[in-house]
C-alpha positions in Angstrom: -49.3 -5.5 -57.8 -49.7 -1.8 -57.0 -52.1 -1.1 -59.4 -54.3 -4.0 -59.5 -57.8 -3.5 -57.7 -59.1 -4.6 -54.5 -61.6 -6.9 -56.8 -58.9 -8.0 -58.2 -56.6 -9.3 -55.2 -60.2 -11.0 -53.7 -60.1 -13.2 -56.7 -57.0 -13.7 -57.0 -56.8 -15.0 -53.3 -60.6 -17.1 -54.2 -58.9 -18.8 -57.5 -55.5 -19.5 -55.2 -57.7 -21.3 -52.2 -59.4 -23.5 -55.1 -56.9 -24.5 -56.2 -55.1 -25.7 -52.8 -58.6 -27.6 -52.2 -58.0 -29.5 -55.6 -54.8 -30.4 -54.7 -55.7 -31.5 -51.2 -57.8 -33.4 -52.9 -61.6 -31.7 -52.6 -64.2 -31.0 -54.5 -64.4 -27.1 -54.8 -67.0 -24.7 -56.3 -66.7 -20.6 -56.5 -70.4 -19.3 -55.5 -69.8 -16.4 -57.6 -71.8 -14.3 -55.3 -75.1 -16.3 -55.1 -74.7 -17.2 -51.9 -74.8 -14.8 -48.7 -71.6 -15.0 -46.9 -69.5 -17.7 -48.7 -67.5 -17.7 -51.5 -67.0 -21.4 -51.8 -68.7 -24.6 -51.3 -66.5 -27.9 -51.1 -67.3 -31.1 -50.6 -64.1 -34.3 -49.1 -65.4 -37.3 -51.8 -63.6 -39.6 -49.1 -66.1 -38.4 -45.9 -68.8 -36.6 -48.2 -68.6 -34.0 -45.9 -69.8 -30.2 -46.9 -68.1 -27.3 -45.7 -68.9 -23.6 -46.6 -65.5 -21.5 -46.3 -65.4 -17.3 -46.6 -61.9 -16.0 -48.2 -60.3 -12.6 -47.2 -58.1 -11.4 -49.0 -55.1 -8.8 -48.5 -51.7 -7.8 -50.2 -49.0 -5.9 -48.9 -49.2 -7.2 -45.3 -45.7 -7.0 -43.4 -45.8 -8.0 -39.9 -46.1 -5.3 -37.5 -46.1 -4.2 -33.5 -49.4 -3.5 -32.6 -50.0 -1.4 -29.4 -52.8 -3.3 -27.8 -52.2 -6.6 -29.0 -48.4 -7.3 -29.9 -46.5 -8.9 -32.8 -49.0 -9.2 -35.6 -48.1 -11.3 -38.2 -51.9 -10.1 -40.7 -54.6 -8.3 -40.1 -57.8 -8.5 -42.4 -61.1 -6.1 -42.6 -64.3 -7.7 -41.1 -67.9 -6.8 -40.4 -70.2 -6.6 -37.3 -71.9 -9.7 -39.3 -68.7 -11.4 -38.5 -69.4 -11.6 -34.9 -72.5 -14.5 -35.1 -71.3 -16.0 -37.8 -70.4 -19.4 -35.6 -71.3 -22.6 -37.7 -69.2 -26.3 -37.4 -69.3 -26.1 -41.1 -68.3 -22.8 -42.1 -64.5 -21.5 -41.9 -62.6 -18.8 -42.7 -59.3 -18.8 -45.4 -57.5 -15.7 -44.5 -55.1 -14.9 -47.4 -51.9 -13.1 -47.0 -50.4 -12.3 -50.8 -47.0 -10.8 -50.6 -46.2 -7.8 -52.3 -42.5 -8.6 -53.7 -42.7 -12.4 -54.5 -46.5 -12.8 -54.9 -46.4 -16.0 -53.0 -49.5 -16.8 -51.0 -49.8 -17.6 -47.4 -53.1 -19.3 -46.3 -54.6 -19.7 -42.4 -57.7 -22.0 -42.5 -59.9 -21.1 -39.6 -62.8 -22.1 -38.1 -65.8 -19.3 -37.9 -66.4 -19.6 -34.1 -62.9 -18.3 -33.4 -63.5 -15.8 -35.7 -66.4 -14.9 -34.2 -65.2 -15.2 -30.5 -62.0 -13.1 -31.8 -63.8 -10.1 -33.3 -66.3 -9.7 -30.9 -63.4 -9.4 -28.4 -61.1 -7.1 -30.2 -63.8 -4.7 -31.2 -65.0 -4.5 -27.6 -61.4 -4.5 -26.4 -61.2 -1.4 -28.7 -64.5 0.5 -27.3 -63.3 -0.3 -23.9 -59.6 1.4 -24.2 -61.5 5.1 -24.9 -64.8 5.9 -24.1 -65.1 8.3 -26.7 -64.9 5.9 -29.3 -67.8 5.5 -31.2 -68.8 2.1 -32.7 -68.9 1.3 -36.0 -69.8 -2.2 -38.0 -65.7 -2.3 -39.1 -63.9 -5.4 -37.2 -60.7 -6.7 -37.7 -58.9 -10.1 -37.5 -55.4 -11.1 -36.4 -52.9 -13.1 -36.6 -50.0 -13.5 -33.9 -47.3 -16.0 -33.5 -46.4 -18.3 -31.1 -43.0 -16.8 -31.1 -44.6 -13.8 -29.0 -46.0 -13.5 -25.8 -49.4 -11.8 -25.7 -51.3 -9.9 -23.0 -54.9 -11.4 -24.4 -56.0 -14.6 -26.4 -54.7 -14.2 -30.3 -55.0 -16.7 -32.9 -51.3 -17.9 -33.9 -50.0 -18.8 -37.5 -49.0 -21.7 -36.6 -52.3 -23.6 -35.6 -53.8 -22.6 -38.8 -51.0 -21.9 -41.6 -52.2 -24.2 -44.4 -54.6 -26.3 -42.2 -56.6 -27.9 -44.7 -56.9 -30.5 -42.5 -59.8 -28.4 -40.8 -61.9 -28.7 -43.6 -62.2 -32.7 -43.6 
């Protein structure tokens, strides 16, 4: 996987999140860019429910110790924009592809902790040095319940294949 594009992993994780929604039984469309800050829209046939859900994407992610926040378990690029985007029907599928086995892990979460989580980190982060400078780039995280943290981070294990979410 070394020499495949960053494109390339982003649809790779896209195709692999459709096709856990088919087999959890939804109906699940790629928006193939068309629409502003979602990459697929599903429906649930049983509740007719709509849901809007953003996939990021990474590869070689090993767990590591982070200074501020502790045992991290992924980390994946965000935006400024990433702050206010809070909606009940939007979530997040954070995609971890590992580098040896190419096995995918998936962490279905909803945008208003992603929201609430990046606009703390990246504040966090300003307030540690006061000669940082801000930029738009954000960062999300995920810890484990295995670890005790200082501050508030999201853990694997409420959100490691929680499709459930999206009903």
């Amino acid at each position: 996987m070394n020499n495949i594009s960053k494109n390339q992993v982003s649809l790779a994780g896209e195709f692999a999140v459709l096709s856990q929604l088919a087999l959890h039984g939804f109906d699940a469309n790629l928006t193939l860019g068309n629409t502003k800050g979602v990459d697929i829209l599903l429906s649930n046939p049983k509740t007719g429910k709509m849901r809007r859900l953003e996939v990021k994407t990474h590869s070689h992610n090993k767990p590591f110790m982070n200074k501020r926040l502790g045992k991290i378990l992924g980390k994946w690029r965000m935006d400024k924009k990433h702050e206010s985007m809070n909606d009940d029907d939007l979530f997040f599928c954070f995609v971890s592809i590992e580098d040896q086995t190419d096995s995918f892990e998936f962490y279905v979460v909803p945008s208003k902790v992603v929201a609430e989580y990046v606009t703390w980190t990246h504040q966090h982060w300003l307030n540690e040095n006061s000669k940082r400078k801000d930029t738009p780039m954000r960062t999300f995280d995920i810890g484990t319940n295995e670890y005790r943290y200082d501050h508030k981070v999201p853990f694997a294990e409420d959100y490691k294949r929680k499709w459930v979410l999206l009903e």
